[in-house]
N, C-alpha and C positions, 0 to 999 in steps of 0.2 A: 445533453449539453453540460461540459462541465464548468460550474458556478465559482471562482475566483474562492472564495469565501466557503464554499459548501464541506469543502474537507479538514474542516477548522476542527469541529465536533473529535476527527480521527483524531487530532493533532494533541486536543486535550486529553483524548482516552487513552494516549499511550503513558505508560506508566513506567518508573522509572524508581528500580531500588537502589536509593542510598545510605548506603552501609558506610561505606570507607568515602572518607573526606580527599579522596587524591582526585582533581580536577582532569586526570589526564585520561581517568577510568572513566567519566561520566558522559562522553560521545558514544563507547561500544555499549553502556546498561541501557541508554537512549536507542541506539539502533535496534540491539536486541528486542529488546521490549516492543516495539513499533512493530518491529518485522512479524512476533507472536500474534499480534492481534490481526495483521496482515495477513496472517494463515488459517483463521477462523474464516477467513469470508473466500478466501481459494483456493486449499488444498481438499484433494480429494475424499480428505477422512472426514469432512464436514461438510461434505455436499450434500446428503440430507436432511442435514440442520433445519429446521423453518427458522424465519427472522427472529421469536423469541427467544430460540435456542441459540441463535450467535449472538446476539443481545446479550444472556446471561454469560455466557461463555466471555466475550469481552472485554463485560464488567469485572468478572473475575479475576484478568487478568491485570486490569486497571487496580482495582481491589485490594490484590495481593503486592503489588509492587509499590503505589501510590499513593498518597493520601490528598484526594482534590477537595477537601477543606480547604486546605492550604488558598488554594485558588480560591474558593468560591467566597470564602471568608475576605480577601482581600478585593475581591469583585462588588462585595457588599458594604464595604469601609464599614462606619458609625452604623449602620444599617442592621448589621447583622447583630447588634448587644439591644434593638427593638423586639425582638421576636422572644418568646417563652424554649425553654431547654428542648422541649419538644414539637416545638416548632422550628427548631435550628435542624432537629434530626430528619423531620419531613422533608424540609426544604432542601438540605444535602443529598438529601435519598434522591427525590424527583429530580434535582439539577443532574445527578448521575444517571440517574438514567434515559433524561430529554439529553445529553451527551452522545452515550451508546447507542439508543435509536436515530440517531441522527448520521453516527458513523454509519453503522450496519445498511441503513437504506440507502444512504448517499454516495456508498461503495457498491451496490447491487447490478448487477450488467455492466459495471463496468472491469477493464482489463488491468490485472495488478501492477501498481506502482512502484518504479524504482525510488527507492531510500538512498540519499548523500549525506553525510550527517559529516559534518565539518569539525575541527579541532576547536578545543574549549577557549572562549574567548574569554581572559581574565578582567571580572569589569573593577573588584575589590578582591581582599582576601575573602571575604562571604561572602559575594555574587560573582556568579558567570555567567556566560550564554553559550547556547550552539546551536550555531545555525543549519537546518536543515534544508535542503533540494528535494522536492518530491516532483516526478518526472513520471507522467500517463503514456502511456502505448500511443495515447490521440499525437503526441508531441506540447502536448500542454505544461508546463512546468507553475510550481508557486513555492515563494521562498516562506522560509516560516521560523523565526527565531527562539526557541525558548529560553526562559529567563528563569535560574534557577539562586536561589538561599541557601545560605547555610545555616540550618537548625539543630536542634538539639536529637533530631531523627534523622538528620544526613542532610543532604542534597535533597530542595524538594522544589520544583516548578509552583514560581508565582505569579509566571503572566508568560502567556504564548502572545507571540507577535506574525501574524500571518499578514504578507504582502501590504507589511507599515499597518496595519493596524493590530493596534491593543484590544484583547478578549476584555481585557481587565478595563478599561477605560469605556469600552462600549457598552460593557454592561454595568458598571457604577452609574451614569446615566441615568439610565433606566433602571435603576433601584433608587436613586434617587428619587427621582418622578413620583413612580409608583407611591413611596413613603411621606411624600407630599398630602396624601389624601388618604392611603390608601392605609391597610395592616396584612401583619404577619396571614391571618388567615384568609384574607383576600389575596396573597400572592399564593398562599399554597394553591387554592382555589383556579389561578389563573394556570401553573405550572401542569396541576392534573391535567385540566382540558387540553393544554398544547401538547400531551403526553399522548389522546386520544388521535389527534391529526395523523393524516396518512405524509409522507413522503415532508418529514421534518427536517427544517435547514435548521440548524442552532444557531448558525451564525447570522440569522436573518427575521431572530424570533422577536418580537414586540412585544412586551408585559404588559 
């Protein structure tokens, strides 16, 4: 059954180089990129992959193109200047890859997705968006917006918006909470375990 929310995980892993500042170029580095990580999990040259092997593979591609700091940093507001240098690098690391695991299994049997990736929506001179259409074989469809900056590294995604809701608001939240009580090494702590979990929704995870 496919989960509204379940294909949020892909949505963050695709990754997106911003090199050149021209708005008009940042829908086809966006499709591109998506469609790449889309071929890890369907084409034939990676059909004997096991799921750690497209995991890794994914991330790389996320990796190479992306920087989801950007994201997670804003996901964490004041949150994230609580944590020790090395504990910022923990906590990016596991968010990256409870991401990637999340895509790879929640992509598993099912049938590859058609990519509509719409014209850049100018929202300032340093932000835009573009909205994408992802459309299942099943006839399922879910809209998903991303919200991209302009920084000193290009164009860089700071809040995916799947079907009205905010990645970034959902999980401020629940980093809030958490730092209510809790610390930096207690949330690593929580991420490992939700890392061990079989058939992980990111978009559905509770800290």
């Amino acid at each position: 059954m496919y989960s509204r929310m379940n294909f949020l995980s892909m949505i963050a892993s695709v990754a997106l180089f911003a090199v050149l500042p021209v708005q008009a170029n940042e829908t086809a580095k966006l499709a591109t990129t998506m469609e790449a990580t889309l071929d890890i999990m369907y084409l034939d040259a990676y059909k004997d992959y096991t799921s750690a092997q497209r995991q890794d593979a994914v991330r790389a591609i996320v990796e190479d193109q992306y920087d989801l700091e950007v994201l997670i940093r804003r996901a964490m507001a004041r949150n994230w200047s609580l944590l020790t240098a090395d504990e910022q690098m923990q906590v990016r690391n596991l968010i990256d890859q409870l991401i990637v695991k999340s895509f790879v299994e929640g992509m598993a049997g099912k049938g590859r997705p058609i990519l509509d990736c719409g014209a850049v929506i100018e929202v300032t001179s340093k932000r835009i968006e573009v909205p994408v259409v992802i459309s299942f074989p099943s006839g399922k469809t879910f809209n998903v917006l991303y919200r991209l900056g302009l920084l000193k590294t290009g164009w860089q995604i700071y809040d995916i918006v799947a079907e009205n809701i905010s990645i970034v608001s959902n999980y401020r939240q629940q980093f809030d909470d958490h730092f209510r009580k809790g610390n930096g090494a207690q949330l690593i702590e929580k991420l490992e375990k939700l890392l061990k979990q079989e058939e992980l929704d990111v978009t559905t995870i509770i800290l």
